[in-house]
KOLTORZA-474026 format. One record per residue (C-alpha): residue number from 0; residue in three letters; x, y, z. Coordinates in nm, 3 decimals, padded with zeros to 5 digits. Layout:
N
{NUM,"ala",{X,Y,Z}}
...
//
This chain:
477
{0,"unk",{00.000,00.000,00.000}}
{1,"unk",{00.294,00.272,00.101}}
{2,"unk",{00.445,00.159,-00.187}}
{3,"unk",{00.158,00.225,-00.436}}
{4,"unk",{00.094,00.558,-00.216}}
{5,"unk",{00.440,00.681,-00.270}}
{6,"unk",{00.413,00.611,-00.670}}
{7,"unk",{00.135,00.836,-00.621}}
{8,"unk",{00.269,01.082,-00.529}}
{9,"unk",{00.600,01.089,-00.759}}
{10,"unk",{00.386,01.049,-01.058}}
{11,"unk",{00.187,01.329,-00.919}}
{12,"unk",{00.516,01.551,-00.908}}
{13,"unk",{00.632,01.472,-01.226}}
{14,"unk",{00.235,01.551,-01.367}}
{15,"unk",{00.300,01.915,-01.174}}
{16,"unk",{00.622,01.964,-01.281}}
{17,"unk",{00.533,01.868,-01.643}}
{18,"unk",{00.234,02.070,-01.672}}
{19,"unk",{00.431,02.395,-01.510}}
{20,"unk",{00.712,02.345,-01.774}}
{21,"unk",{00.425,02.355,-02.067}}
{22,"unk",{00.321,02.621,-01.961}}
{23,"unk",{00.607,02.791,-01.858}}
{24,"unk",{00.861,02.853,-02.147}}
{25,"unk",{01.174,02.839,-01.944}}
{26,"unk",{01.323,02.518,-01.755}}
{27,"unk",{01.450,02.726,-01.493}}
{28,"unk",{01.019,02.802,-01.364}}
{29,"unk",{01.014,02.396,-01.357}}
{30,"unk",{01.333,02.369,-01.152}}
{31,"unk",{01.230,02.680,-00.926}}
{32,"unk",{00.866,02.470,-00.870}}
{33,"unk",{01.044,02.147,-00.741}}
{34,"unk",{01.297,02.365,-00.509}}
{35,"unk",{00.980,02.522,-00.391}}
{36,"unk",{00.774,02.171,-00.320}}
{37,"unk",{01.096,02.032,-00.192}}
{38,"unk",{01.149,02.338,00.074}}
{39,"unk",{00.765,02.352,00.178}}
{40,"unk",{00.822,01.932,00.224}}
{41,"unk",{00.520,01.906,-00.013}}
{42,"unk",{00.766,01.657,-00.187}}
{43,"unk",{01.012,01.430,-00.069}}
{44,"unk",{01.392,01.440,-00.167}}
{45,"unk",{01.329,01.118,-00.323}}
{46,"unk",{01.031,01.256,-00.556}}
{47,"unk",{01.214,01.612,-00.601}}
{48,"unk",{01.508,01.362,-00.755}}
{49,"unk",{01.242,01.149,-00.998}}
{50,"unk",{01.059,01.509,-01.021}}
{51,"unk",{01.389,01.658,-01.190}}
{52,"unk",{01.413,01.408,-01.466}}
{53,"unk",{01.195,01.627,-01.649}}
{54,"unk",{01.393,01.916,-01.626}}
{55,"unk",{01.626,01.842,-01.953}}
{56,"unk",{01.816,02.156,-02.000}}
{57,"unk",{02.034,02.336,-01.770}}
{58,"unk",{01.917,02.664,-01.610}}
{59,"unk",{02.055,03.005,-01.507}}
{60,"unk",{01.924,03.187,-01.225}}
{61,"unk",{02.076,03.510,-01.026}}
{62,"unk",{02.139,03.478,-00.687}}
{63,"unk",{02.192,03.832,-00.482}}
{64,"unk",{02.541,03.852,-00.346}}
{65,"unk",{02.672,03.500,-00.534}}
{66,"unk",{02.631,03.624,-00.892}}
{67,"unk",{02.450,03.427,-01.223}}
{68,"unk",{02.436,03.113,-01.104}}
{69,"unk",{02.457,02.777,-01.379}}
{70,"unk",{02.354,02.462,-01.294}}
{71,"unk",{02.324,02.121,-01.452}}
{72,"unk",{01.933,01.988,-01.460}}
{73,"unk",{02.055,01.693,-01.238}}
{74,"unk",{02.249,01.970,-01.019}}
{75,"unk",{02.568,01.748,-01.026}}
{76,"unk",{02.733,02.065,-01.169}}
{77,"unk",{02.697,02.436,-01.077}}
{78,"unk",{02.941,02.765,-01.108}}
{79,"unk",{02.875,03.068,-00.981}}
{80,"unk",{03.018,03.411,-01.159}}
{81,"unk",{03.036,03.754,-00.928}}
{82,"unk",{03.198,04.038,-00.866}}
{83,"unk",{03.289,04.326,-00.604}}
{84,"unk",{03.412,04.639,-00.664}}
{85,"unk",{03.513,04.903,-00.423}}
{86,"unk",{03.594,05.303,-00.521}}
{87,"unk",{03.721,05.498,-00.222}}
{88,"unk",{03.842,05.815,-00.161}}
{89,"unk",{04.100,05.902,00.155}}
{90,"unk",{04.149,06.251,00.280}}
{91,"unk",{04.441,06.258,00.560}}
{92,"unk",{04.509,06.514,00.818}}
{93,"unk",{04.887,06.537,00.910}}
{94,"unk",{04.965,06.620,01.275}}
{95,"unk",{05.123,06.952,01.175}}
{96,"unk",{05.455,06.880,01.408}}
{97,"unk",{05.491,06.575,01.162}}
{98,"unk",{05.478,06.726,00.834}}
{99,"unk",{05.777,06.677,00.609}}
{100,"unk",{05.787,06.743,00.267}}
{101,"unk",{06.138,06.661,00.250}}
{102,"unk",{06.038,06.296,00.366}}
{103,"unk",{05.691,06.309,00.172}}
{104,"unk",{05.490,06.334,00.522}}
{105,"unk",{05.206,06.614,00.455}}
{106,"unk",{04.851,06.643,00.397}}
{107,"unk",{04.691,06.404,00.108}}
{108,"unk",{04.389,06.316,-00.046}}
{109,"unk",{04.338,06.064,-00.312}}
{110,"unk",{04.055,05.815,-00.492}}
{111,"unk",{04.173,05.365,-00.445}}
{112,"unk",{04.041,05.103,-00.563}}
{113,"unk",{04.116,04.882,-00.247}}
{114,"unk",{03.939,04.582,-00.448}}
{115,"unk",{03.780,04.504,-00.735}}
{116,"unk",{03.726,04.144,-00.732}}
{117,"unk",{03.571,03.885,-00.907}}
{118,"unk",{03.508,03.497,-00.843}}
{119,"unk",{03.370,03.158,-00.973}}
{120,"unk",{03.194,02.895,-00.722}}
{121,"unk",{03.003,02.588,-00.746}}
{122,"unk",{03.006,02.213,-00.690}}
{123,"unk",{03.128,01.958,-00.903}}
{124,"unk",{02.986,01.606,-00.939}}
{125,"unk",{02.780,01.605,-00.581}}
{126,"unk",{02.690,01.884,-00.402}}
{127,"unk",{02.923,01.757,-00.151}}
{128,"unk",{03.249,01.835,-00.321}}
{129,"unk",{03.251,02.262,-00.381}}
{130,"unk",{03.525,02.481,-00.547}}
{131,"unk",{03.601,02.883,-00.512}}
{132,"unk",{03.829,03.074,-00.729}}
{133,"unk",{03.861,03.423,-00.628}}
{134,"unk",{04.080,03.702,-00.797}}
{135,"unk",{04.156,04.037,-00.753}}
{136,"unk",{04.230,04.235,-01.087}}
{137,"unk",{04.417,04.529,-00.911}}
{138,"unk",{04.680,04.322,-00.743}}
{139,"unk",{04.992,04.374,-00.854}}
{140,"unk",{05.314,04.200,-00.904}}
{141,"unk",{05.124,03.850,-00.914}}
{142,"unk",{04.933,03.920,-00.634}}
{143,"unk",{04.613,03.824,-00.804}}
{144,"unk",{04.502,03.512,-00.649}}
{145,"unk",{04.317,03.564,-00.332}}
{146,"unk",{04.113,03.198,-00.296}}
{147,"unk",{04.140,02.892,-00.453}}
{148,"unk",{03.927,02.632,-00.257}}
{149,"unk",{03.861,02.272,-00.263}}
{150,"unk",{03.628,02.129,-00.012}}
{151,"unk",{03.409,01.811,00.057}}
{152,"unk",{03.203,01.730,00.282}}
{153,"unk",{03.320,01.416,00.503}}
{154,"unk",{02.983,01.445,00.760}}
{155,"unk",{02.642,01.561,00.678}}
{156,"unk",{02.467,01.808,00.759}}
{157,"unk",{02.788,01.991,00.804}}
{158,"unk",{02.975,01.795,01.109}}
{159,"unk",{03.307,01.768,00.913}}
{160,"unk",{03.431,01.943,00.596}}
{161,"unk",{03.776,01.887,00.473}}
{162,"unk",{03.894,02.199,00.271}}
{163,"unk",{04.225,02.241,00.076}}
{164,"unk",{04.420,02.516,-00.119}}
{165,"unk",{04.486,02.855,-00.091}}
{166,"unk",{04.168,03.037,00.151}}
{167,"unk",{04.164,03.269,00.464}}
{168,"unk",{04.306,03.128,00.774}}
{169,"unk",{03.998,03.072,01.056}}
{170,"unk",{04.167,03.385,01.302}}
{171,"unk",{04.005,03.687,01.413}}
{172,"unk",{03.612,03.701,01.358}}
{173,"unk",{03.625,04.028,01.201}}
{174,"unk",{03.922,03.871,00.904}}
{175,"unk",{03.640,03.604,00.855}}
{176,"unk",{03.396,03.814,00.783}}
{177,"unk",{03.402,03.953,00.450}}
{178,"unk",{03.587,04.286,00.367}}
{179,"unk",{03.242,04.343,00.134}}
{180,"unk",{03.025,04.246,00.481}}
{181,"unk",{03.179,04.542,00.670}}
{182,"unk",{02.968,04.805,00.890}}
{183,"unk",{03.265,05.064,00.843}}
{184,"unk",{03.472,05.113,00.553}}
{185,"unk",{03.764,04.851,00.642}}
{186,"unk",{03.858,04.640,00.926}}
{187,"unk",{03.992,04.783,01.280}}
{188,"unk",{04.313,04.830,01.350}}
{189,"unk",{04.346,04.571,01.573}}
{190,"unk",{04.239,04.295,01.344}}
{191,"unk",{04.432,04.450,01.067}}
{192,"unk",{04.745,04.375,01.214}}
{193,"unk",{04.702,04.091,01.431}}
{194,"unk",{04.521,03.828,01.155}}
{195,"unk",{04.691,03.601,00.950}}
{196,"unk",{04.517,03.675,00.671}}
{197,"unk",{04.522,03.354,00.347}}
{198,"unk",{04.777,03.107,00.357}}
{199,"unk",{04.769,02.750,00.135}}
{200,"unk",{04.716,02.439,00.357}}
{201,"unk",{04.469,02.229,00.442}}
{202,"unk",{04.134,02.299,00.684}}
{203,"unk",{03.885,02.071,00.879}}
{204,"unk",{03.607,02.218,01.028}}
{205,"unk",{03.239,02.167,01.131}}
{206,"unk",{02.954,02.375,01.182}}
{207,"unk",{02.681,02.079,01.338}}
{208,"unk",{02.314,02.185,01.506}}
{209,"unk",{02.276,02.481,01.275}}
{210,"unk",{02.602,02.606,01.342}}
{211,"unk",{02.511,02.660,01.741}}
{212,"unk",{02.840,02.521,01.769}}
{213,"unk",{03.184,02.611,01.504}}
{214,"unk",{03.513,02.469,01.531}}
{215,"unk",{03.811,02.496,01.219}}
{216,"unk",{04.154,02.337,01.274}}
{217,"unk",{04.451,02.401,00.995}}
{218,"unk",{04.771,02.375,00.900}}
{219,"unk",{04.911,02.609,00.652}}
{220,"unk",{05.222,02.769,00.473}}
{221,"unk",{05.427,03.008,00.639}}
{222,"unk",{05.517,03.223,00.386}}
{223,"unk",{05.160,03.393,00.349}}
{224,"unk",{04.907,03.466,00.045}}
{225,"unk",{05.045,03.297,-00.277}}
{226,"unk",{05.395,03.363,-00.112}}
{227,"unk",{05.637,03.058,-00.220}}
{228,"unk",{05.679,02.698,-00.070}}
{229,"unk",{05.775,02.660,00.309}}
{230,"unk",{06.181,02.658,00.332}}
{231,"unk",{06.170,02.423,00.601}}
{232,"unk",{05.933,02.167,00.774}}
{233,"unk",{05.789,02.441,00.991}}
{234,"unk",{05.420,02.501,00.929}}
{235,"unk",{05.119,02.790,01.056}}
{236,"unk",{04.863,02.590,01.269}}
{237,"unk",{04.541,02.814,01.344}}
{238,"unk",{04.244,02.658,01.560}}
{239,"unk",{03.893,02.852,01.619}}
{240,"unk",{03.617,02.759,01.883}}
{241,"unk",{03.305,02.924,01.854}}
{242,"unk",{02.933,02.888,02.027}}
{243,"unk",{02.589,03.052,01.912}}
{244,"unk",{02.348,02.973,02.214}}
{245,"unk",{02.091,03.114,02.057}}
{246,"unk",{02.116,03.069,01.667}}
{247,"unk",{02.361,03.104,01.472}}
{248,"unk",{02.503,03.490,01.438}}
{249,"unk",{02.647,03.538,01.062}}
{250,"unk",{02.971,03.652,00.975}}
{251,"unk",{02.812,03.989,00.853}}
{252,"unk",{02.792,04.305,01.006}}
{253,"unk",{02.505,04.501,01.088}}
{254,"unk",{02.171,04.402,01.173}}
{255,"unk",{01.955,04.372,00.907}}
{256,"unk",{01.659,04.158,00.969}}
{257,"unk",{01.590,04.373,01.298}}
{258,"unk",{01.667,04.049,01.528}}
{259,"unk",{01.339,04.042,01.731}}
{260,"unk",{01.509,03.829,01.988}}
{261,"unk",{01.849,03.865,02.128}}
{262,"unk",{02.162,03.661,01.951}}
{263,"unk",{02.519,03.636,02.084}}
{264,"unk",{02.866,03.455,01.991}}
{265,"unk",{03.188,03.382,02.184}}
{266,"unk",{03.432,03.263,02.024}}
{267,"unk",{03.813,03.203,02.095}}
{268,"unk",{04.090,03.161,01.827}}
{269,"unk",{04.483,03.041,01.837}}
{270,"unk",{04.729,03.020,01.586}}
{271,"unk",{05.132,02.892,01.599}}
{272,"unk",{05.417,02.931,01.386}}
{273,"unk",{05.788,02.869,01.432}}
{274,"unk",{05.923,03.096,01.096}}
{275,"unk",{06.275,03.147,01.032}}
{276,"unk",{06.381,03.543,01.007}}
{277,"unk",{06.401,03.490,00.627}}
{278,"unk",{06.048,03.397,00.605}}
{279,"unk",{05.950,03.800,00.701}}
{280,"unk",{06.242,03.972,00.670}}
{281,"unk",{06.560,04.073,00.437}}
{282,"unk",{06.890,04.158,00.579}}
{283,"unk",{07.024,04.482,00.619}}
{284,"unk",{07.285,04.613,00.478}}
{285,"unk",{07.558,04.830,00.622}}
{286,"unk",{07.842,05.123,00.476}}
{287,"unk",{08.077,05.315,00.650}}
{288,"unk",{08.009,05.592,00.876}}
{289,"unk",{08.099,05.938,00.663}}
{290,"unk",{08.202,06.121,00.970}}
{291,"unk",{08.402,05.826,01.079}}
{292,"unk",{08.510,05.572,00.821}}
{293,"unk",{08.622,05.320,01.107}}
{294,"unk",{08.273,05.265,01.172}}
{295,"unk",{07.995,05.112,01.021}}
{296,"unk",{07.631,05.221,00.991}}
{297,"unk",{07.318,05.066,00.868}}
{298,"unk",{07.235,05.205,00.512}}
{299,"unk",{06.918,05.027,00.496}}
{300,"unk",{06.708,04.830,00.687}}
{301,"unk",{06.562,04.516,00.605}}
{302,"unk",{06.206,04.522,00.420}}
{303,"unk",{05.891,04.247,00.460}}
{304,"unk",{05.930,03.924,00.273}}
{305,"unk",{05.585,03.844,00.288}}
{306,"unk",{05.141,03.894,00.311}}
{307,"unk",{05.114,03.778,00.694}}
{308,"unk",{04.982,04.100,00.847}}
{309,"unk",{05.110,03.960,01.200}}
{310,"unk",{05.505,03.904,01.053}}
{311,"unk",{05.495,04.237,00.881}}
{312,"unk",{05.339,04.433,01.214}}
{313,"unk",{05.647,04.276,01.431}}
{314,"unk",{05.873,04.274,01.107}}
{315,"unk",{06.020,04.621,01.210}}
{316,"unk",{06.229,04.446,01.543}}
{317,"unk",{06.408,04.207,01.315}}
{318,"unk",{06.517,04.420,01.013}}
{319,"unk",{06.877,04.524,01.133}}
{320,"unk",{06.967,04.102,01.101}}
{321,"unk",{07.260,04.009,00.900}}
{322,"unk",{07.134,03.714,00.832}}
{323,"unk",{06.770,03.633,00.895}}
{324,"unk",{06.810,03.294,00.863}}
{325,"unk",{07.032,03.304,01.193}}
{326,"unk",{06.682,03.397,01.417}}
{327,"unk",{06.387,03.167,01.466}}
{328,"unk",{06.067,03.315,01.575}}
{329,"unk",{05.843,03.136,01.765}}
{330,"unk",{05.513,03.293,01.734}}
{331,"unk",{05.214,03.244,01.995}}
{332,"unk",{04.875,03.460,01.848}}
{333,"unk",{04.530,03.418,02.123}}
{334,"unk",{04.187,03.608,02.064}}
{335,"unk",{03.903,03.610,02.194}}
{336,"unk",{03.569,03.757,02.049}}
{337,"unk",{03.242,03.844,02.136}}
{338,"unk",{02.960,03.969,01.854}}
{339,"unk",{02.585,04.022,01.939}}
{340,"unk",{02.286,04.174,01.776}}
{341,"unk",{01.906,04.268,01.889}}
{342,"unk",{01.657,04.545,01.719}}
{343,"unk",{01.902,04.690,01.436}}
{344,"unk",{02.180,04.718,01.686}}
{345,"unk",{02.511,04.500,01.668}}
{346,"unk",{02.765,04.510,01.881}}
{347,"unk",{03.136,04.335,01.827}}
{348,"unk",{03.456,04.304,02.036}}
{349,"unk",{03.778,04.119,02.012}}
{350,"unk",{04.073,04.101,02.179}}
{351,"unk",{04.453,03.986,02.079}}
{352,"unk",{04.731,03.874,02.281}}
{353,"unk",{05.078,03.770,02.119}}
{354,"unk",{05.385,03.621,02.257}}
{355,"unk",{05.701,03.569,02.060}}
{356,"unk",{06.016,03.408,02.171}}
{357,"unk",{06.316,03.440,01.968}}
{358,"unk",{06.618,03.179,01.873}}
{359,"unk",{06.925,03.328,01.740}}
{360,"unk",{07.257,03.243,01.682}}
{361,"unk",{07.572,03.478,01.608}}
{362,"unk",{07.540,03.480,01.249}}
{363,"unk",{07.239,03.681,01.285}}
{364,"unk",{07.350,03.992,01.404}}
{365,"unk",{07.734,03.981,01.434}}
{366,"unk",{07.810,04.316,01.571}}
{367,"unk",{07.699,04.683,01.603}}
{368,"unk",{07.565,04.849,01.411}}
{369,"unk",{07.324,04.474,01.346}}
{370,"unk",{07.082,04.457,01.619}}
{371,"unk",{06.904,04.140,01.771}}
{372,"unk",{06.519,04.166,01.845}}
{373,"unk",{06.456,04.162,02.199}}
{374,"unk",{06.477,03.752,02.341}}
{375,"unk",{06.074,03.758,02.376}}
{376,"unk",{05.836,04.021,02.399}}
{377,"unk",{05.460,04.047,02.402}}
{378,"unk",{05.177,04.249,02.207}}
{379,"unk",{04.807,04.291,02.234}}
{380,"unk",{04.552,04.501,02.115}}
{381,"unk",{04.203,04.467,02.066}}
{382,"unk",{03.879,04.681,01.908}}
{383,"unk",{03.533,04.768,02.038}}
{384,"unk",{03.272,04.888,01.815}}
{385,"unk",{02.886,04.874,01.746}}
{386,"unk",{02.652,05.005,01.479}}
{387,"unk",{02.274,05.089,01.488}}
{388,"unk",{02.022,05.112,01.241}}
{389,"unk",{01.841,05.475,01.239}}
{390,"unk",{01.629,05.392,00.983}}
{391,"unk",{01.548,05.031,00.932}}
{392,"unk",{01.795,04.808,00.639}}
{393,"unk",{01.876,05.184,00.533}}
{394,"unk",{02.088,05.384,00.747}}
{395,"unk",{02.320,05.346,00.989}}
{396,"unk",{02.544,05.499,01.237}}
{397,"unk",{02.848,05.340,01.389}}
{398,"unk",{03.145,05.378,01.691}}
{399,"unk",{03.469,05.198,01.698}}
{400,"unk",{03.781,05.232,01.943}}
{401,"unk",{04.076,05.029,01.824}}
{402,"unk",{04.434,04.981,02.000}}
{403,"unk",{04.701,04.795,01.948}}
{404,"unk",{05.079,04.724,02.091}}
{405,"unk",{05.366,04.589,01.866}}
{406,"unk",{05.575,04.551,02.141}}
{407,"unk",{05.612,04.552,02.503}}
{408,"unk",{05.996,04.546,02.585}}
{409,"unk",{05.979,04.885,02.309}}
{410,"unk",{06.097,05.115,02.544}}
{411,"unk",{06.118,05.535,02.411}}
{412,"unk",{06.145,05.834,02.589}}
{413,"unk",{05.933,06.175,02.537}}
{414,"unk",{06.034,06.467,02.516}}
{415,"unk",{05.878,06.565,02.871}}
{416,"unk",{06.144,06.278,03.027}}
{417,"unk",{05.843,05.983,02.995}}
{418,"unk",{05.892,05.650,02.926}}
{419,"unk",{05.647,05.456,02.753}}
{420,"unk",{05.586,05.165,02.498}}
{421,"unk",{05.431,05.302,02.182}}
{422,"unk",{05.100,05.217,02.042}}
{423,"unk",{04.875,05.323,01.753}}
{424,"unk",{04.496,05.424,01.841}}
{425,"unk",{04.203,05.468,01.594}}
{426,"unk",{03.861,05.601,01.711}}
{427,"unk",{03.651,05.594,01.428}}
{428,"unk",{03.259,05.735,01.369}}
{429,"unk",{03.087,05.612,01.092}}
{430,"unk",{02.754,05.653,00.866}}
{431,"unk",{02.633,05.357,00.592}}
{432,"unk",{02.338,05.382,00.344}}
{433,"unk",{02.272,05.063,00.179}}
{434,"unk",{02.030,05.074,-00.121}}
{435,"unk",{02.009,04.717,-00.146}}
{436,"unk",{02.218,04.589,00.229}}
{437,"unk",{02.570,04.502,00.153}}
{438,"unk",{02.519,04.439,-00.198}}
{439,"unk",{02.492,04.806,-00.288}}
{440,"unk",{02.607,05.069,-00.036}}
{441,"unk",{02.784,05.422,00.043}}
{442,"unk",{02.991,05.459,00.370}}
{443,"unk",{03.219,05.694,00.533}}
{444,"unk",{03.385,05.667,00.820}}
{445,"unk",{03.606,05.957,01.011}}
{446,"unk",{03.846,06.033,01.313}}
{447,"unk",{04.170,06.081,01.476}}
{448,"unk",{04.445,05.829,01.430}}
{449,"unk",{04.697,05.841,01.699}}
{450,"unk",{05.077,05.690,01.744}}
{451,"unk",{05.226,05.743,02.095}}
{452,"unk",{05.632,05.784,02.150}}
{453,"unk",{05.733,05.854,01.767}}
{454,"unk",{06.004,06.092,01.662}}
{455,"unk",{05.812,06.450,01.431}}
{456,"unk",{06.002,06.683,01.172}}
{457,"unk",{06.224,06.853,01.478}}
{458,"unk",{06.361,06.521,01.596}}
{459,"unk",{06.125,06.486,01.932}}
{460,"unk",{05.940,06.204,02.006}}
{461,"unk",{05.548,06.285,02.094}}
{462,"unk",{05.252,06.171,01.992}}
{463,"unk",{05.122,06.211,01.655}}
{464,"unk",{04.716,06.304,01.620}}
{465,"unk",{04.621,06.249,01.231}}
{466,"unk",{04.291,06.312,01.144}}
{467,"unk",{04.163,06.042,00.815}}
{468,"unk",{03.822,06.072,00.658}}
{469,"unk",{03.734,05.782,00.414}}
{470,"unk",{03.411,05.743,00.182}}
{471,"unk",{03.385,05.413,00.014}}
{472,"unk",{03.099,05.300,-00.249}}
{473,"unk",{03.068,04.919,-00.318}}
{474,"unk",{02.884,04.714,-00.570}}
{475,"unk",{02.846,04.339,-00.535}}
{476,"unk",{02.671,04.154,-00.830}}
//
């Protein structure tokens, strides 16, 4: 009897499905009917599979924020083409005890493109096994690749994906978020600087029970985005925890479905890299002293070697080295984040805590004027900020207060006889009008920039106040 029932039923699918497509000209109505039954559970997945038979021809729909979407009538193939582009225009405020022409330090203003991206994703065979290939067409110097991702599906229902290639490493929740998904015009300080940013390796990770629970483990290349193979055995292992109590809380800023009940995250993130000096940094090189040819002086400093944000913020202690490759760094990166949203309002904090220990032999800095990084020091910073929507999906007005500290045992002395570790500050207001959310906005965001304990045009080291107002427009399609 269940047997004759179910026939039923998946000959009365197929009569549906063939009567829509009559009357419909395009296969893609027939294939949006059977999603449609399928999603409402009029159908089963078994009857939505006999269902599709009739579909003959593959389809293209458009799919906001993914792009014109192909896919196979049997969906064993799909590809996804989009784009992002970002125009922005920068307006900086020199501290006026810091200008220097002579050293090109003064007042600017100019229009970037920080990105203008565009990518193809889909799955290939099964719906289990997904690819991403993401460019950027204003990289430079074959910095064009930003993702290329391979990933299957090991678990169902999303307990256990394995993911391979070159893709963003799973530290600091605002880095996973989407630089197109932002509530101000870029990412805090904080983040900036402390993230590793994309590496190539390989990923597991699993978001089960409607992602009320997220976890990501990987090992990756030290060397950075599309940087070149690791010189040693020495790899980048990054680990993320997260929990979503009471549903799951996207990667997206800014609330636009006006949460009608409260929604929070915690989340806590690690990553660990031994890296040789060479891996970050080039030698210096050194000439003799003009006023005293006996001595030697450093004619210039070694430069970054790489895309890890972290290595290039702490790059600047290592780049009077000889030889790089006479230092070992043993890196130690903790955060811990917090992101909740209620009523249009959103609020987001994270905080970063690294701990580096250095190796060295003689080789690496043989003698004055070559200087070895202090033995271990520490850094942290962290940002604060929150955005609310004055007019519903529309507009929206935003705070942030960012900090950060390269490094602890970085001891200078003000002018007024005070000793204190430098930091950079960024307290940021911000307005956003999306026509159509993310997918189609105008931002600005403005405010005072700060570095403590840094030497201006007369030689004295004081703090430096900048003022930067940015307005970005972005298009995602």
């Amino acid at each position: 009897m269940n047997r004759g029932r179910n026939l039923g039923r998946s000959a009365c699918a197929v009569a549906i499905v063939a009567c829509t497509s009559a009357l419909l000209p395009r296969a893609a109505s027939a294939r949006e009917l059977i999603d449609i039954l399928a999603d409402k559970e009029v159908i089963t997945l078994d009857e939505k599979k006999e269902a599709m038979k009739t579909v003959t021809k593959p389809y293209i729909t458009y799919r906001e924020g993914k792009g014109f979407v192909f896919t196979t009538a049997d969906d064993r193939f799909s590809l996804a083409v989009g784009g992002r582009l970002q125009l922005r225009y920068t307006l900086t405020d020199i501290d006026s005890a810091y200008v220097n022409p002579n050293r090109g330090t003064e007042d600017s203003q100019s229009f970037d493109i920080p990105r203008a991206r565009v990518w193809w994703e889909g799955h290939a065979f099964t719906p289990k096994l997904r690819y991403k290939l993401q460019i950027d067409v204003v990289g430079g110097g074959g910095d064009i690749l930003r993702d290329m991702e391979l990933e299957y599906d090991l678990i169902d229902d999303k307990w256990l994906t394995v993911k391979g290639g070159q893709m963003k490493t799973p530290f600091c929740r605002q880095e996973m978020t989407s630089s197109g998904r932002l509530e101000f015009v870029d990412r805090s300080l904080a983040c900036s600087n402390f993230r590793f940013e994309r590496a190539r390796g390989v990923m597991f990770q699993g978001l089960p029970m409607n992602a009320l629970i997220e976890y990501y483990a990987g090992v990756f290349n030290t060397t950075g985005r599309n940087g070149p193979s690791n010189p040693d055995t020495n790899f980048l292992y990054v680990t993320r925890f997260a929990i979503n109590p009471l549903g799951p809380v996207p990667y997206s800023e800014g609330d636009f479905e006006f949460t009608p009940t409260p929604l929070f995250a915690i989340g806590v993130s690690y990553g660990y890299e031994k890296a040789k000096g060479s891996v970050f940094t080039s030698a210096a090189t050194v000439e003799p002293d003009e006023d005293d040819p006996t001595m030697n002086v450093i004619a210039s400093n070694g430069s970054a070697q790489n895309n890890v944000p972290f290595l290039r913020m702490i790059q600047p202690f290592y780049n009077k080295l000889a030889n790089p490759n006479g230092i070992t760094a043993n890196v130690h990166n903790l955060s811990t984040d917090f992101a909740a949203r209620w009523m249009g309002l959103d609020v987001q904090f994270e905080y970063f805590l690294g701990f580096i220990s250095n190796d060295a032999n003689g080789s690496a800095a043989p003698g004055a004027p070559y200087v070895l990084p202090p033995k271990s020091f520490d850094n942290h910073g962290y940002y604060v900020q929150g955005g609310y929507f004055i007019i519903p999906k529309k507009f929206q007005i935003g705070a942030r207060y960012s900090e950060i500290n390269t490094n602890d045992e970085n001891m200078v002395t003000k002018a007024n006889g005070s000793t204190i570790s430098p930091n950079q500050i960024e307290l940021l207001g911000a307005m956003s009008y999306y026509f159509w959310q993310h997918n189609l906005k105008i931002q600005t965001d403005f405010g005072p920039v700060t570095s403590t304990g840094v030497r201006n045009a007369a030689g004295k080291i004081s703090d430096r106040d900048d003022f930067r107002w940015r307005i970005q427009a972005q298009l995602i399609f």
